[in-house]
N, C-alpha and C positions, 0 to 999 in steps of 0.2 A: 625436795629439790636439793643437790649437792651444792654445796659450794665451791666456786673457781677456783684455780690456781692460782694461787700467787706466787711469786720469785723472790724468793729469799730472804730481802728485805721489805719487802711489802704485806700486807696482811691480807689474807681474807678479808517617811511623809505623804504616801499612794492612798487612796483612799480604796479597802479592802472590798473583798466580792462578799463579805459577808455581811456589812453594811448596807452595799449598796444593789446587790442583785435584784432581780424581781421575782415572782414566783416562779416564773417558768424555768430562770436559769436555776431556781434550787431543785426544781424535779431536775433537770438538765445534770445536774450533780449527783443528784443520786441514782439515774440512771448509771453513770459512768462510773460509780461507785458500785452497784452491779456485775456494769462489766470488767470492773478491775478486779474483782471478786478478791479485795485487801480486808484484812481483819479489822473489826469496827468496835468500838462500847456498846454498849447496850446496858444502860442505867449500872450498874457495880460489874457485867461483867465484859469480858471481851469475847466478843464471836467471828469463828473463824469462817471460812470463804462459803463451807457446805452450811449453815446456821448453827453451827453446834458451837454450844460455851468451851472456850478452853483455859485453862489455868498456864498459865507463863512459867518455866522452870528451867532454868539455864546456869550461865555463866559467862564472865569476861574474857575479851580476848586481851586481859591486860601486860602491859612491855612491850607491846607490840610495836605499833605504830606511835603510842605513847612510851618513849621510854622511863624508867623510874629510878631511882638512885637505888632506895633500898633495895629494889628488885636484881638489881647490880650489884650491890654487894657498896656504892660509893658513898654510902650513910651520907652526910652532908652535902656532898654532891650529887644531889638530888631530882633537878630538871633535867628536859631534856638539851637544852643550852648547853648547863653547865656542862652536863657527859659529852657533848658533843665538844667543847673546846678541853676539858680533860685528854679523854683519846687523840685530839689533834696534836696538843704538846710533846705526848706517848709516841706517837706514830706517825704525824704528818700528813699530809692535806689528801696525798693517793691512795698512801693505806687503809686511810679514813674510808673513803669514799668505799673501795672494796670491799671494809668490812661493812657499811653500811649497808650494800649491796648484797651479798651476803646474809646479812640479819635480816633484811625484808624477805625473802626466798625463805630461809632455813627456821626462823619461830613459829610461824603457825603458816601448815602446808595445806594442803588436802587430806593428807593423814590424818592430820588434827580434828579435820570436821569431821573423815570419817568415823573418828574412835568416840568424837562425843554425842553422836546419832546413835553408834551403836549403847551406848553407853544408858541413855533416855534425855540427853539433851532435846529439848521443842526449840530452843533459841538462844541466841549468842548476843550479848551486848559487844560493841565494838567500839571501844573509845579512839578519837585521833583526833588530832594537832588540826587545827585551821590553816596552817603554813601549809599544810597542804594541796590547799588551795590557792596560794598565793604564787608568785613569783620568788620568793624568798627558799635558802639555800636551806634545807629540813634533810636531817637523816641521807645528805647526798644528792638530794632531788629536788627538783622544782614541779611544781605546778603535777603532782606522779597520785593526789588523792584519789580518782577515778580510775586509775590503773589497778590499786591495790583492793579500791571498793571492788569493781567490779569480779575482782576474782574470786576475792572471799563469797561475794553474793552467789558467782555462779556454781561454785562448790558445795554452796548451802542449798543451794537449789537442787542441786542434786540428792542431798539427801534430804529433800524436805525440814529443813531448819529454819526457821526465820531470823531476820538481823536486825536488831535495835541500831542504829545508826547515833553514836553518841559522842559531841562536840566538848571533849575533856578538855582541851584547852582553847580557850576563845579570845577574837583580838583583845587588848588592851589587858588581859586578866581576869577573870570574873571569881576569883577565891582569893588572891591574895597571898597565895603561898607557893610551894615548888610544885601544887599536882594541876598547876594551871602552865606553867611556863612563864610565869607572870617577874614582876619586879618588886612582888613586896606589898601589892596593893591591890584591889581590884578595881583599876583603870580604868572597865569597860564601861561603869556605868555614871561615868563623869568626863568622857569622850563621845561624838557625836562618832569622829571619823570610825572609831572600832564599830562602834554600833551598829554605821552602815553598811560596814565591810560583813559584820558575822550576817547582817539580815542576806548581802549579797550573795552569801556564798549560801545559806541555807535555802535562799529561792533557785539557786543551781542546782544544790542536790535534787530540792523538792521535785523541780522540772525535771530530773536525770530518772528519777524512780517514780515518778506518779502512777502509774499504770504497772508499778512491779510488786504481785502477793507475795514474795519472798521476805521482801523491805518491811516491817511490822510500822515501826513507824520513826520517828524523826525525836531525837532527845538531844535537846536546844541547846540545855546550858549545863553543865555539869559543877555539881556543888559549889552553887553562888555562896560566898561569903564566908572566911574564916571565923571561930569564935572569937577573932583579935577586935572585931569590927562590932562587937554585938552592942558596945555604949551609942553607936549612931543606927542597932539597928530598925527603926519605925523610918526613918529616912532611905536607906538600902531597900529594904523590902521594898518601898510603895515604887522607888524607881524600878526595882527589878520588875514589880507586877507591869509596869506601865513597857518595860521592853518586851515583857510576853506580849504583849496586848500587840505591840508592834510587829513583832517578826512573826504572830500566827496570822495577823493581816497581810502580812506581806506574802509568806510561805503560801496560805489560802488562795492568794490569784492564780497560783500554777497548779495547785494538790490540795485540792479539795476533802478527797477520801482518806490519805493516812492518817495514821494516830500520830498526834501530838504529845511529847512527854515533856512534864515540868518537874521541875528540881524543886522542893523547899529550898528556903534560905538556910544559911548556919550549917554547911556542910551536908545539905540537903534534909536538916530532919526538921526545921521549924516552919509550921503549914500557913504562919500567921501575914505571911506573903500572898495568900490569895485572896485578896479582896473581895472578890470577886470570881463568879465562874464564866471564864472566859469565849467558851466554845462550846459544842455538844460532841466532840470528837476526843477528849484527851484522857490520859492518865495521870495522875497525880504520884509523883516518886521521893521516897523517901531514903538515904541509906543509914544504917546505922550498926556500929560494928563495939566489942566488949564490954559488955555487962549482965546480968543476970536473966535468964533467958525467963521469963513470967510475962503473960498478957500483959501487965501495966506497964512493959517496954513499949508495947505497940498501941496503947489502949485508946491515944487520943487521931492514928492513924485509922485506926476503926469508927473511930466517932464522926473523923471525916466523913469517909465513905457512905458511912450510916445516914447523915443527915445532907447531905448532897447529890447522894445517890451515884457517885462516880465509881470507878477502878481506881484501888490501888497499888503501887507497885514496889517494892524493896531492890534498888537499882544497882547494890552492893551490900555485901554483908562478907559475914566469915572472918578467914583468917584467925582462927582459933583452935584449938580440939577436934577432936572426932565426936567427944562425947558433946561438947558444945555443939556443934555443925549439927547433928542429931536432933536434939532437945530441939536446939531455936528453928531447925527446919521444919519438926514434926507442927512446933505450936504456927506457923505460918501455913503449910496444911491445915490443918485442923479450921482456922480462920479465912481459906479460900485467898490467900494473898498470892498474887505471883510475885515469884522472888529470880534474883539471879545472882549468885555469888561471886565473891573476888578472893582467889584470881584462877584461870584456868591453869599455868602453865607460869612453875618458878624454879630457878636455880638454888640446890640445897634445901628444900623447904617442904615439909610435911603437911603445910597448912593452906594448900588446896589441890585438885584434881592430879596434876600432871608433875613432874619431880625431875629434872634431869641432873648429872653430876656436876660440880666445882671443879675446873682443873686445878693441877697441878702447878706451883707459880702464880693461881689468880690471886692470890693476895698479896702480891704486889701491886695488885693495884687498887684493893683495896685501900692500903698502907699509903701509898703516894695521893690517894684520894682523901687522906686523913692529916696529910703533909702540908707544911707553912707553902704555899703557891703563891704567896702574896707579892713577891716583886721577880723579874727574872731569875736574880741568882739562885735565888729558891728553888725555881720549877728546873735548870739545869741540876742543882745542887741534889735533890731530892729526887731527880729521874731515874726512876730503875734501869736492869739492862733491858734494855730493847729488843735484844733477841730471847730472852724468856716470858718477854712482854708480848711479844709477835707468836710464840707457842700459847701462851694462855689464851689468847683470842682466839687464836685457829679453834683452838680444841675447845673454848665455848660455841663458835659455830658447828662446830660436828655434835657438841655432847645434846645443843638445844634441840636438833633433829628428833621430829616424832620417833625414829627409829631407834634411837639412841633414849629415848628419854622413859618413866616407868611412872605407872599409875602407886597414888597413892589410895590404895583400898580401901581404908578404914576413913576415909573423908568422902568417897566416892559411896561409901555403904552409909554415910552419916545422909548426902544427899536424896539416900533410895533409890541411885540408878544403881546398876548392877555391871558388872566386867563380864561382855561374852566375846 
């Protein structure tokens, strides 16, 4: 989808069904899981709607609806907040909104799903923001997270894709760092009111897609817990396990049948947060990204699996070589793992699927994103011109265009889809 015009100056507590049902209502559920004919576990694997095993192999729709510093080019300005009052300072409250506008449309199209179907894409992870759920002012929009699901899903739908549905940043925090939108802490799990709010909004989605095969299934919390947190982590973990316990209670009264995905703690790689197995519906997700690609990366992921008899899933990786991308994809084949890598689609950047150009002048704003901001005189003092500033935007909304944008081959042939 093209981007508008702009003018000149302006830019581009419930007690669960699963406690409490009786037998009939669980045939009752799994009749309706039947007939929702949604992909289900089945001891280590997942089977899809016809009964046949299938193996998970995708990628992120990430910057998307999560926007990311690095992906920006704004090194330290890093969340979606910050960029969001950066570009405000740059261009102002209309501009804003336009290029938001904009960037929702022109990053990931229909183009996009269709090149990663053709490509051997089975599924797309979708990270976004909770505000989008809220009333609160996100990316230009209010309350717009069903507008943007629904399009993506029905795009996937068309090319038979399925959509991991993945809550990157959750009220109060849940990591502690910029890839939450957070303040520095993971607040979520020492706030009641966030708590109730992520349960709330995930028994909306739940209800919005329960009956939809496209939907794979629901990924609650994405990377609880920075390594900054790990001297208090036996504390962290057991609360984290006890808000699973909570929100797959609560999500269960409405969606019975989707798959439920859990994050380890510690940036998602530490398992020692499942106390316990929660449910007979889930996956178990792990991501982990630069080090030497050998079984004993993965080894005690396998031992999971092995002795609990679940799926498991690698819910991020990459960002590395071709030759790495390779290696560490073959040894996750080899071991039946479904993977999905990060990231599908980046500015300047070799290290994953999709590649579109850096304009000309964007490093100005790199540079101003690198600049003392810390009291007004500053952010006047240190403002670039704003009309090379309003070009450089423009032309990242034309250059991120699927049409505009070029497959990177040799990361694409490391995943084993193929360019037709």
């Amino acid at each position: 989808m093209k981007k508008n015009k702009i003018i000149p100056l302006l830019l581009t507590g419930v007690i669960s069904i699963l406690t409490s049902c009786n037998e009939a209502e669980v045939n009752s559920n799994n009749k309706e899981a039947n007939k929702t004919n949604v992909v289900r576990t089945d001891g280590k694997q997942l089977i899809a709607s016809e009964g046949n095993p299938i193996i998970l192999k995708g990628t992120n729709l990430g910057n998307w609806l999560v926007p990311e510093g690095y992906m920006f080019k704004m090194n330290q300005v890093n969340s979606p907040r910050k960029i969001n009052e950066l570009l405000y300072e740059l261009i102002g409250p209309d501009s804003l909104k336009l290029f938001w506008d904009d960037y929702l449309n022109n990053y990931i199209s229909q183009d996009d799903i269709k090149f990663l179907k053709r490509i051997g894409c089975n599924h797309i992870r979708l990270p976004f923001h909770y505000k989008l759920f809220t009333d609160d002012l996100y990316m230009g929009k209010r309350n717009a997270g069903f507008k943007y699901f629904d399009r993506v899903i029905e795009w996937c739908r068309e090319e038979n894709i399925y959509v991991l549905l993945d809550m990157h940043c959750a009220p109060g925090g849940q990591t502690g760092d910029n890839i939450d939108d957070s303040y520095g802490y993971p607040y979520l799990f020492q706030s009641l009111s966030s708590q109730d709010l992520l349960s709330e909004i995930w028994v909306k989605i739940a209800d919005k897609y329960k009956n939809d095969p496209i939907v794979i299934g629901y990924d609650i919390i994405n990377e609880p817990f920075a390594h900054y947190f790990v001297e208090e982590i036996e504390d962290y973990n057991h609360k984290l396990f006890m808000l699973y316990q909570r929100i797959i209670k609560d999500m269960r009264q409405v969606d019975p049948n989707h798959i439920i995905f859990l994050n380890g703690s510690v940036w998602s790689g530490n398992f020692d947060v499942f106390e316990d197995i929660i449910d007979d519906n889930i996956v178990y997700e792990f991501h982990k990204y630069w080090f030497d690609v050998n079984q004993d990366a993965i080894q005690v992921y396998l031992d999971f699996r092995e002795e609990h008899q679940v799926p498991v899933y690698i819910g991020e990786t990459g960002e590395n070589t071709d030759k790495w991308v390779t290696d560490f994809r073959i040894l996750l084949d080899d071991f039946n793992i479904n993977w999905c890598f990060w990231p599908y689609k980046k500015m300047n950047n070799t290290r994953g699927i999709m590649n579109f150009k850096e304009p000309e002048n964007y490093h100005l704003i790199s540079e101003y994103a690198e600049s003392n901001r810390s009291s007004y005189v500053n952010i006047r003092k240190n403002r670039p011109d704003i009309l090379k500033v309003q070009a450089a935007l423009n032309d990242f909304l034309e250059n991120c265009l699927y049409e505009n944008s070029y497959p990177n081959t040799g990361y694409i042939k490391g995943l084993n889809f193929e360019i037709k």
